[in-house]
C-alpha positions as CSV (number, residue, x, y, z in Angstrom):
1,X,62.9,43.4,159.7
2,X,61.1,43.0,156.2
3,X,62.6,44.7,153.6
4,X,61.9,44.2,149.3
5,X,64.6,45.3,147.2
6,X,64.2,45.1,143.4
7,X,66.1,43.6,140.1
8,X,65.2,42.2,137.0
9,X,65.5,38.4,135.7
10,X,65.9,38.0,131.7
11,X,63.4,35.9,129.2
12,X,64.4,36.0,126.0
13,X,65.0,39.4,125.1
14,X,62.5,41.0,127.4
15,X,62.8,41.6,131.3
16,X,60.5,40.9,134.0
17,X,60.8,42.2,137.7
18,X,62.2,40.4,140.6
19,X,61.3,41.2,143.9
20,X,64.0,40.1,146.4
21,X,62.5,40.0,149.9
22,X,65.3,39.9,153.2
23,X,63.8,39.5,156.5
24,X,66.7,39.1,159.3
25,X,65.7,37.4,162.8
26,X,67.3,35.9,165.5
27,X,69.7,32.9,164.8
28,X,73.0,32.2,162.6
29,X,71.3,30.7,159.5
30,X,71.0,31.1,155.8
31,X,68.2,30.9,153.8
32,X,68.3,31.7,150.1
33,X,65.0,30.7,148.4
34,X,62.9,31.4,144.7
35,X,64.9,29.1,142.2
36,X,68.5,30.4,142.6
37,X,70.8,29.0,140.1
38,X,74.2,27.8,141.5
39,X,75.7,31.2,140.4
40,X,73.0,33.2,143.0
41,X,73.7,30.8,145.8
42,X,77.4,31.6,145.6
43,X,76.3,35.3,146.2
44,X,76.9,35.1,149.7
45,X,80.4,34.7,149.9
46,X,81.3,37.5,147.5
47,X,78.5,39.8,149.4
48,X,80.7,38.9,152.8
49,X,84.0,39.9,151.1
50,X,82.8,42.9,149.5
51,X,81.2,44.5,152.4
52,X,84.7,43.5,154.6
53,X,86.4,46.0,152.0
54,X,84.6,48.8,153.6
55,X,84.5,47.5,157.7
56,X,81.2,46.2,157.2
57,X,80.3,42.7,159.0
58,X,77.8,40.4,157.7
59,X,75.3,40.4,159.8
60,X,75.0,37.5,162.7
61,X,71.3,36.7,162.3
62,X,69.1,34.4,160.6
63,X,68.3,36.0,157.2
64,X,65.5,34.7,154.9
65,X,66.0,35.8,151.5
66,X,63.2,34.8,149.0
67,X,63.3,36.1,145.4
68,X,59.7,36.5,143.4
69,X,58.1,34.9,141.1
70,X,59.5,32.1,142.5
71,X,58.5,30.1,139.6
72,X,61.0,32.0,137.2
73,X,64.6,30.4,137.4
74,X,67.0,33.6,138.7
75,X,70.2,32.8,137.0
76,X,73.9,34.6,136.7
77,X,75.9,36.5,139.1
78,X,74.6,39.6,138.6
79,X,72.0,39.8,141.7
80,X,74.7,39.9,143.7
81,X,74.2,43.9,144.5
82,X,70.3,43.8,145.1
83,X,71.0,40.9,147.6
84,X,73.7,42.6,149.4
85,X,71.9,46.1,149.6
86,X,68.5,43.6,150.9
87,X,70.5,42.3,153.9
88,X,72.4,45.3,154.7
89,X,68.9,47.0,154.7
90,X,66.9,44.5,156.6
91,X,69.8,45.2,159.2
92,X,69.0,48.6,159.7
93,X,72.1,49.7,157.8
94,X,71.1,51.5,155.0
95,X,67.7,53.6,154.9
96,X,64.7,51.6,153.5
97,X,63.6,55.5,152.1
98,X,64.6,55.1,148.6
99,X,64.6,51.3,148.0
100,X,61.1,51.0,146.1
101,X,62.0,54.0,143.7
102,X,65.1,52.0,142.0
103,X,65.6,48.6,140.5
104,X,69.6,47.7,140.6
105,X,71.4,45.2,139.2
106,X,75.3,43.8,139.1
107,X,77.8,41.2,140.1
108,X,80.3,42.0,142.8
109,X,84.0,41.4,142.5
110,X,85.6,40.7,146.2
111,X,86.9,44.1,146.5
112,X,83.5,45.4,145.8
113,X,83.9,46.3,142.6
114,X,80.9,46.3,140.1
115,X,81.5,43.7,137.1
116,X,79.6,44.3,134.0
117,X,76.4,42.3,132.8
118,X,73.9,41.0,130.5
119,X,70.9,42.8,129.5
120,X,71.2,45.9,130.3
121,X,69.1,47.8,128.4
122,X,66.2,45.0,128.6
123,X,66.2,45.3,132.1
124,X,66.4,49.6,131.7
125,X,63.2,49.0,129.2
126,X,60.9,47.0,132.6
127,X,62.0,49.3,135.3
128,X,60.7,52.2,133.0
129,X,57.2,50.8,132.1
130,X,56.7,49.2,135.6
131,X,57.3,53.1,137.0
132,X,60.4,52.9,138.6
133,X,62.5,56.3,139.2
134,X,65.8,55.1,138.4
135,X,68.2,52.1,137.8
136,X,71.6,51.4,139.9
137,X,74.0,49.4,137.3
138,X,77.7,49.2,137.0
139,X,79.2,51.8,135.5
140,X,79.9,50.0,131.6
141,X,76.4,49.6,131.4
142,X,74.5,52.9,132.2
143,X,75.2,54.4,128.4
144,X,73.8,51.4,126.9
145,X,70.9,51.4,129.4
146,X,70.8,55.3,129.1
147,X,69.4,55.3,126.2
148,X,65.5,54.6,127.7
149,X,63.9,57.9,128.0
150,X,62.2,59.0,131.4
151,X,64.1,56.7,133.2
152,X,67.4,58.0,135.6
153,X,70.3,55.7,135.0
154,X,72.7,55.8,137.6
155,X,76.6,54.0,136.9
156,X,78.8,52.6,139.8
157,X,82.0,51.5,140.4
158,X,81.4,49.7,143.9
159,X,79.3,48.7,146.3
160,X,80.4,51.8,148.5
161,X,79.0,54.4,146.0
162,X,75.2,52.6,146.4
163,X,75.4,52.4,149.6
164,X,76.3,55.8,149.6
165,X,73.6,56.8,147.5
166,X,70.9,55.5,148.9
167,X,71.7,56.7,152.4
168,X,71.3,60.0,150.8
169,X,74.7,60.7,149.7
170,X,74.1,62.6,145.7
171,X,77.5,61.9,144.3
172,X,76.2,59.5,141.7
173,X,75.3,61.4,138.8
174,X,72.4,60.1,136.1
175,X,74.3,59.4,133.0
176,X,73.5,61.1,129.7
177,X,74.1,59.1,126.5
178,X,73.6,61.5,122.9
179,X,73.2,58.3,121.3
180,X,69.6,59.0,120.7
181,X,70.7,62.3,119.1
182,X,72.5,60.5,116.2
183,X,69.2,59.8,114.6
184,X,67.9,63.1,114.1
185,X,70.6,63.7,112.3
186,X,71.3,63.6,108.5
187,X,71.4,59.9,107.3
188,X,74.4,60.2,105.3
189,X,76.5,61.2,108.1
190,X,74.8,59.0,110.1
191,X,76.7,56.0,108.2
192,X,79.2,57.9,106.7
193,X,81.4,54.9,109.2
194,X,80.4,51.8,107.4
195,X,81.9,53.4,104.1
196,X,85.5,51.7,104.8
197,X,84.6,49.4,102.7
198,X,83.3,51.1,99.2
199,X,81.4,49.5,96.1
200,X,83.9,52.0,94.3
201,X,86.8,49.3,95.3
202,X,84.9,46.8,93.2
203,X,86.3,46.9,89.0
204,X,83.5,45.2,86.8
205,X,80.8,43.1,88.4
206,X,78.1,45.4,87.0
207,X,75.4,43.0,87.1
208,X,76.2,41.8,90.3
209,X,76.1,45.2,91.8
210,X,72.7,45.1,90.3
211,X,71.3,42.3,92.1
212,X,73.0,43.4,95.3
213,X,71.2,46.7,95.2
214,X,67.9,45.1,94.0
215,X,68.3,42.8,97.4
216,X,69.1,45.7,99.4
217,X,66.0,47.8,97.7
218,X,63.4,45.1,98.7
219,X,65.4,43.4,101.9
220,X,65.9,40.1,99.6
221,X,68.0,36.9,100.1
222,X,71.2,36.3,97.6
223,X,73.4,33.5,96.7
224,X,76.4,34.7,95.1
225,X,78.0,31.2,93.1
226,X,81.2,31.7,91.1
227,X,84.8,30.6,91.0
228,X,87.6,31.1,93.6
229,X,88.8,35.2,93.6
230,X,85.9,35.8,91.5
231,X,85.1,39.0,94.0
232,X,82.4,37.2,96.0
233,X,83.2,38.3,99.8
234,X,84.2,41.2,98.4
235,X,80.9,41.8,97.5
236,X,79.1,40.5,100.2
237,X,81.0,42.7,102.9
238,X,80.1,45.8,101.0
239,X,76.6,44.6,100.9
240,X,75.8,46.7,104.4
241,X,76.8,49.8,103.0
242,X,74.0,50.6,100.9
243,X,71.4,49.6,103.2
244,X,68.8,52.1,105.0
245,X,69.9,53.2,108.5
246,X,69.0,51.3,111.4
247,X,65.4,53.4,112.6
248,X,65.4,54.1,116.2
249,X,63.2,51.4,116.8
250,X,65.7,49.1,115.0
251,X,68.1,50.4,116.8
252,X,66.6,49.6,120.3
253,X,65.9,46.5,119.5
254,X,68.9,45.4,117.6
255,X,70.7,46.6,120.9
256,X,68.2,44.9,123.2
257,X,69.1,41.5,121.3
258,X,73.1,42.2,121.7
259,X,72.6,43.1,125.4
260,X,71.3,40.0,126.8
261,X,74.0,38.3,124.7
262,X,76.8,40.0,126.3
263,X,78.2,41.4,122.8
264,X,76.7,45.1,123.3
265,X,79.4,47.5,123.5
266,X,78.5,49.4,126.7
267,X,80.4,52.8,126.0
268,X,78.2,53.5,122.5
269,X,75.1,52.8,124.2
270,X,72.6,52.3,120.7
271,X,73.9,50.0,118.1
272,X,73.6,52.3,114.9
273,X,75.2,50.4,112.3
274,X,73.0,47.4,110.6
275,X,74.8,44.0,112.4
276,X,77.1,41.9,109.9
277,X,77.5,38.5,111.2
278,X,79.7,36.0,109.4
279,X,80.0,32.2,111.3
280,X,82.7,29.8,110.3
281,X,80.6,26.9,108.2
282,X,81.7,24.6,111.4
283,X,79.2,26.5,113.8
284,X,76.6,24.3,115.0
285,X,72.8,24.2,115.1
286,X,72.8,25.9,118.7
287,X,75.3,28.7,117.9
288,X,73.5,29.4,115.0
289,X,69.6,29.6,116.1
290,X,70.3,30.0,119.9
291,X,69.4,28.5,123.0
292,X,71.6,26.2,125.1
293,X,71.7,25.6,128.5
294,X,71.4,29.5,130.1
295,X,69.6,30.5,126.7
296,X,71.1,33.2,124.4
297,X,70.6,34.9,121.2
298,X,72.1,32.6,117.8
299,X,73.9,34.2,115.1
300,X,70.6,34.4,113.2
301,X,69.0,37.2,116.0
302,X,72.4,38.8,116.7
303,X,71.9,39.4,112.4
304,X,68.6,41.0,113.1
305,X,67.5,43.9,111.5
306,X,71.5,43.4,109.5
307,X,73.2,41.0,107.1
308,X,74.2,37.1,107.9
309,X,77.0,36.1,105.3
310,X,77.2,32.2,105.1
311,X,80.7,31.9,103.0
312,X,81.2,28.4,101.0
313,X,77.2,27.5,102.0
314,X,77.6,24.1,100.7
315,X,80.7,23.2,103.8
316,X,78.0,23.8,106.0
317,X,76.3,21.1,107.6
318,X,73.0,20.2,106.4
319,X,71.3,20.0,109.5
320,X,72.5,23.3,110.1
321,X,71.2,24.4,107.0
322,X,67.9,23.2,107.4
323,X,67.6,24.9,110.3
324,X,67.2,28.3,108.5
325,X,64.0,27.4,106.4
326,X,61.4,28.2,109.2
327,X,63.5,31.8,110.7
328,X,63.7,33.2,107.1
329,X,59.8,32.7,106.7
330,X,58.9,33.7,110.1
331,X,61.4,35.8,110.9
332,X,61.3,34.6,114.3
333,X,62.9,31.8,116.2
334,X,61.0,29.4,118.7
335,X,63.3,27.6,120.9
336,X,61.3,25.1,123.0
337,X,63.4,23.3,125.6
338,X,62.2,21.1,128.7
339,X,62.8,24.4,131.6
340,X,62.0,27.5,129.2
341,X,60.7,28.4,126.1
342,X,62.0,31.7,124.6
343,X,61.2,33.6,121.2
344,X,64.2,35.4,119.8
345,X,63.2,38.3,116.7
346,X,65.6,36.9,113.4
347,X,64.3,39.2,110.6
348,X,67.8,39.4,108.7
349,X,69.1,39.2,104.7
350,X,70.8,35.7,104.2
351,X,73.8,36.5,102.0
352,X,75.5,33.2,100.7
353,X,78.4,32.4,98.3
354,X,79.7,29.3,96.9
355,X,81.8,27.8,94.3
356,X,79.8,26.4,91.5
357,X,81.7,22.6,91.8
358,X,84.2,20.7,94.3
359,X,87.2,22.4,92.3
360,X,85.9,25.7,91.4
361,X,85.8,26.0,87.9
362,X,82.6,24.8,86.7
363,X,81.4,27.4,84.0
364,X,84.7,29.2,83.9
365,X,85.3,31.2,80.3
366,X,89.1,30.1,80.7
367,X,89.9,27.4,83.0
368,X,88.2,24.0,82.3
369,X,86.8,22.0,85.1
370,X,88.0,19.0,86.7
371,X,84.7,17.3,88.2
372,X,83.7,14.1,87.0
373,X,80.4,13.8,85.8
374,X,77.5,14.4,87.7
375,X,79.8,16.0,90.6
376,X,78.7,19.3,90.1
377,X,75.2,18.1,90.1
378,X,76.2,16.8,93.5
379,X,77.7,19.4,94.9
380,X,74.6,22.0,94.4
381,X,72.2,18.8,95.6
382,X,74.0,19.6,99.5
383,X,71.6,23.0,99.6
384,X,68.2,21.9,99.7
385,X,65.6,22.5,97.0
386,X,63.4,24.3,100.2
387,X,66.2,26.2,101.1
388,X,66.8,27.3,97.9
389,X,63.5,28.7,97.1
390,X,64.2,30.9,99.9
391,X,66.6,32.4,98.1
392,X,65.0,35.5,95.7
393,X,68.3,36.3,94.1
394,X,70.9,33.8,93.0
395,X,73.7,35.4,90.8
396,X,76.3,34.4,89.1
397,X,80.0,36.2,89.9
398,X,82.3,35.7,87.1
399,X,86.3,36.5,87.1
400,X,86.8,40.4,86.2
401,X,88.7,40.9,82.6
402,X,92.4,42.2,83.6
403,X,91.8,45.2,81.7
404,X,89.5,46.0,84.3
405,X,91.4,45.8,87.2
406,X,94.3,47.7,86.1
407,X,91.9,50.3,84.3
408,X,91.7,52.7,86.7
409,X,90.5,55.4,83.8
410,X,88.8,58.8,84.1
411,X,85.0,56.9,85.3
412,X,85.6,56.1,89.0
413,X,82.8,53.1,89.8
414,X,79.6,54.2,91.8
415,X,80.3,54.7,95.8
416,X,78.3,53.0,98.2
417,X,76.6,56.1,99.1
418,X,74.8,57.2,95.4
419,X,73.6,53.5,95.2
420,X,72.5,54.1,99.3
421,X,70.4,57.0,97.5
422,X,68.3,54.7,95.2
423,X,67.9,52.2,97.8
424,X,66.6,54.9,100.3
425,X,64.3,55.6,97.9
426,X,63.0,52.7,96.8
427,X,62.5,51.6,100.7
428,X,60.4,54.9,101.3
429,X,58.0,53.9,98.6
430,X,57.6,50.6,100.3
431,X,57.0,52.3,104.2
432,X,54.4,54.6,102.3
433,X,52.8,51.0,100.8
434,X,52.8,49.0,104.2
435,X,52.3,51.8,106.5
436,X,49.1,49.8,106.9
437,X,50.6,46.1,107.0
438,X,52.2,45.5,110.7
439,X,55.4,43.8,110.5
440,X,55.6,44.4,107.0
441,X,58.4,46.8,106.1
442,X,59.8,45.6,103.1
443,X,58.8,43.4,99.5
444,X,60.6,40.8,100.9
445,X,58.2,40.3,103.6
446,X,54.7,40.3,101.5
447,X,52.4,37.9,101.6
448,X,50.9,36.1,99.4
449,X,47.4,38.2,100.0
450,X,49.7,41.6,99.4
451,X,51.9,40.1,96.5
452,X,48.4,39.5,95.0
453,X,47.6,43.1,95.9
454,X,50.8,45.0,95.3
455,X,52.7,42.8,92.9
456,X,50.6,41.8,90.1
457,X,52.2,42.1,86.9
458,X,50.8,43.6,83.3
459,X,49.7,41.3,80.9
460,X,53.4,40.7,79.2
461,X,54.5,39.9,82.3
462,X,52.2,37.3,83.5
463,X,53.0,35.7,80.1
464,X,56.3,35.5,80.3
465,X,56.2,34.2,83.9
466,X,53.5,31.4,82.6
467,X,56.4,30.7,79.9
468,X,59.6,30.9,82.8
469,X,57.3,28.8,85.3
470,X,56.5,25.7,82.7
471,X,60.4,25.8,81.1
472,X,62.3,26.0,84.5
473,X,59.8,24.3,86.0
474,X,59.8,26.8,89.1
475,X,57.9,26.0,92.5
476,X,54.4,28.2,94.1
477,X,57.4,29.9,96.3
478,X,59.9,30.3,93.5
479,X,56.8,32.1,91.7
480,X,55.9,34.2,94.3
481,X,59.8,35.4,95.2
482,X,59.8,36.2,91.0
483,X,56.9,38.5,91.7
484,X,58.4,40.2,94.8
485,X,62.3,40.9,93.5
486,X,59.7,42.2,90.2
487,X,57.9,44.8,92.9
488,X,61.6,45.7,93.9
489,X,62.6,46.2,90.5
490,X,59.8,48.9,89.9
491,X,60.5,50.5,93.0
492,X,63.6,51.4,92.0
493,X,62.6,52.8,88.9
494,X,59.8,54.6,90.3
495,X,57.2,52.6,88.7
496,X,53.6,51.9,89.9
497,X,53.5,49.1,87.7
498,X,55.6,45.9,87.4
499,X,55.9,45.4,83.7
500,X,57.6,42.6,81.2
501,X,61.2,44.0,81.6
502,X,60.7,44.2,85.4
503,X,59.3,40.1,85.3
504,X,62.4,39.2,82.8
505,X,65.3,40.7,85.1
506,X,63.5,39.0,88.2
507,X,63.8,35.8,86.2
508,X,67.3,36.6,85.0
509,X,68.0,36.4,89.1
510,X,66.9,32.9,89.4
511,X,69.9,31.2,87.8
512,X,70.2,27.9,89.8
513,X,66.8,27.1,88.5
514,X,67.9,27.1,84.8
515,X,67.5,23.3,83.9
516,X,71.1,23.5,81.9
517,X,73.0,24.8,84.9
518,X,75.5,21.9,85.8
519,X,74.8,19.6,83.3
């Protein structure tokens, strides 16, 4: 008997459908067929322990299983359900009625329990578009897959509860997630979580606020350099509080990125909080952009749509390093390898902080450096001039007075939420400017062709900028990150027009570049 049961098999971040085909004759053998990792082969002895939980034999025939496309490598444990419900089917065991209206997925312990898996809601987002009624997972999943509209999620615990089911017993219950709900509610309790950590903890560091919310405004990169306790990953954790909410279609695909990683927390379904990623500086080049053997999302896509905080960016390997140039440009990740090819979405703000020298005091108003010359020189050469032009916003963080910090006055320090307010605003005046642009959301992501159009400064400015470009000797990219942190800088004040004090404070943000800086 010929019977097609169906499941999903993960590329990249997208899903396609597999089509797992059983046909049971007469003999003993076992044929398992379609590119099978070694994890799928292995199937068959946890499919015979599981059903002996519930006085099921396997049955004593040949069985053919083939699972299409059979060009598409079918890797991980978790077709272990959709196998065992194809043989127990093509046996005559459980009705073949409802088998084409599901898609089910899930690994199966040897009690016939129902592990969790990767991908989730990838796999929820296919069996939707490709018409399917519903989806059989294990039970940690179905929030996070719950969240696809039109499509009935049902949750397990074993393989007794699907077999159940789909011999007509109703116990299983879709699941409902209010997930979805959260964002039609009011933004500001929407992320009223993040604001544990408060802008209003930080004393002083007024300009550095500044450029913080200017990055936050136009979705900009920032180096923070400054000495040791100087406030710098203080700043830099607090960074996520005054950005926009995730959108819903953020959201979906922030969490569709975490699912087929394995990171997604199951029991909140949608990821609603921007992600803050922060690797050690010893990561390597595969950790950070992705790939590998079984590939997976780097730190790089699991920081979409959020924040990646390099900390002491100069301890990190070059190679690594380099490795950023073409994602921050393309805000995408090609991995090429010789058995797949995958493209994983890595549109995130690169936060970075350093020291300005090898001992940290470089600059310093009090404390006098103990580099010898041309070290410091040395130590900034380790980021890459192309790297560096990347960067729109490099600012210096300087140790708070002590008056400061034990000041605690009658003037409590802007929250995280009134800065939130301007940012808001500033980022709907860009979604009105690019609602025409696709894949253009933020200044940030201009082109030249739209800096040209949207970022052209008065005649001041373009003077001054002709003066900055020939005395700091700034690069084409340098010049054209000036002009979008200047569009930024209007935004927030509500200007149409980017003027000479919107140019000079751009400029001001471009400190590395000054040709006295470590000399």
């Amino acid at each position: 008997m010929l019977t097609k049961v169906f499941g999903a098999a993960l590329q990249g971040i997208d899903a396609c459908v597999v089509t797992i085909e059983v046909s049971t004759a007469r003999g003993i053998k076992y044929f398992l067929v379609g590119l099978p990792d070694s994890a799928v082969r292995e199937s068959h002895e946890r499919i015979i322990s599981a059903l002996s939980q519930y006085g099921i034999r396997f049955p004593s025939k040949q069985i053919i299983i083939n699972m299409a496309p059979a060009n598409i490598r079918k890797e991980g444990s978790s077709y272990d359900l959709p196998l065992a419900i194809g043989i127990l089917a093509s046996d005559g065991q459980i009705s073949s009625d409802r088998l084409g209206r599901y898609m089910m997925m899930g690994e199966l312990g040897l009690d016939g329990s129902l592990a969790p898996l990767r991908g989730a809601l990838p796999i929820a987002v296919i069996a939707r578009e490709q018409g399917f009624e519903g989806l059989i997972l294990p039970r940690k999943n179905a929030a996070e897959a719950a969240v696809v509209e039109g499509l009935k999620v049902y949750g397990a615990d074993h393989l007794g509860q699907v077999i159940g089911f789909l011999n007509g017993d109703d116990s299983l219950e879709p699941e409902e997630n209010p997930s979805a709900r959260l964002f039609t509610e009011n933004e500001d309790s929407v992320c009223s979580t993040l604001l544990q950590e408060d802008f209003s903890d930080v004393r002083g560091q007024e300009s550095v606020k500044r450029a913080l919310e200017v990055a936050a405004a136009g979705g900009h990169n920032v180096l923070l350099i400054g000495p040791p306790g100087s406030g710098k990953s203080m700043l830099a954790k607090r960074l996520r509080t005054i950005l926009p909410p995730l959108t819903l279609e953020e959201s979906l695909e922030t969490t569709k990125i975490h699912s087929v990683a394995g990171v997604a927390k199951g029991v909140t379904g949608l990821i609603v909080d921007r992600p803050f990623r922060s690797p050690h500086h010893t990561i390597s080049g595969t950790a950070l952009t992705g790939g590998g053997q079984n590939a997976q999302p780097g730190e790089i896509s699991l920081a979409h749509n959020g924040i990646l905080y390099l900390d002491e960016l100069p301890e990190y390997s070059s190679h690594v390093l380099e490795m950023l140039r073409q994602p921050l440009e393309d805000r995408c990740i090609n991995i090429a390898r010789a058995k797949y090819t995958v493209s994983y979405p890595s549109s995130f703000m690169l936060i970075a902080s350093m020291n300005p020298c090898r001992c940290g005091y470089y600059n310093h108003p009090t404390r006098v450096c103990t580099c010898p010359p041309g070290a410091v020189q040395r130590y900034l050469g380790r980021i890459s001039g192309p790297l560096m032009d990347r960067i729109d916003i490099q600012s210096e963080v300087l140790n708070v007075e002590f008056q400061k910090l034990i000041d605690n006055g009658n003037v409590r320090p802007e929250s995280s939420l009134e800065i939130r307010k301007r940012v808001v605003a500033a980022r709907n005046i860009q979604n009105e400017r690019f609602k025409e642009c696709p894949g253009v959301h933020c200044n940030a992501q201009m082109n030249p062709r739209q800096c040209l159009l949207y970022a052209s400064p008065d005649s001041g400015g373009k003077h001054l900028l002709m003066s900055a470009m020939e005395r700091l000797n700034l690069s084409a990219r340098a010049y054209s990150r000036i002009l979008r942190v200047a569009r930024t800088i209007a935004d927030l004040d509500g200007s149409d027009r980017i003027e000479s004090h919107h140019i000079a404070e751009a400029i001001g943000y471009r400190k590395l570049d000054r040709s006295s800086w470590g000399e």
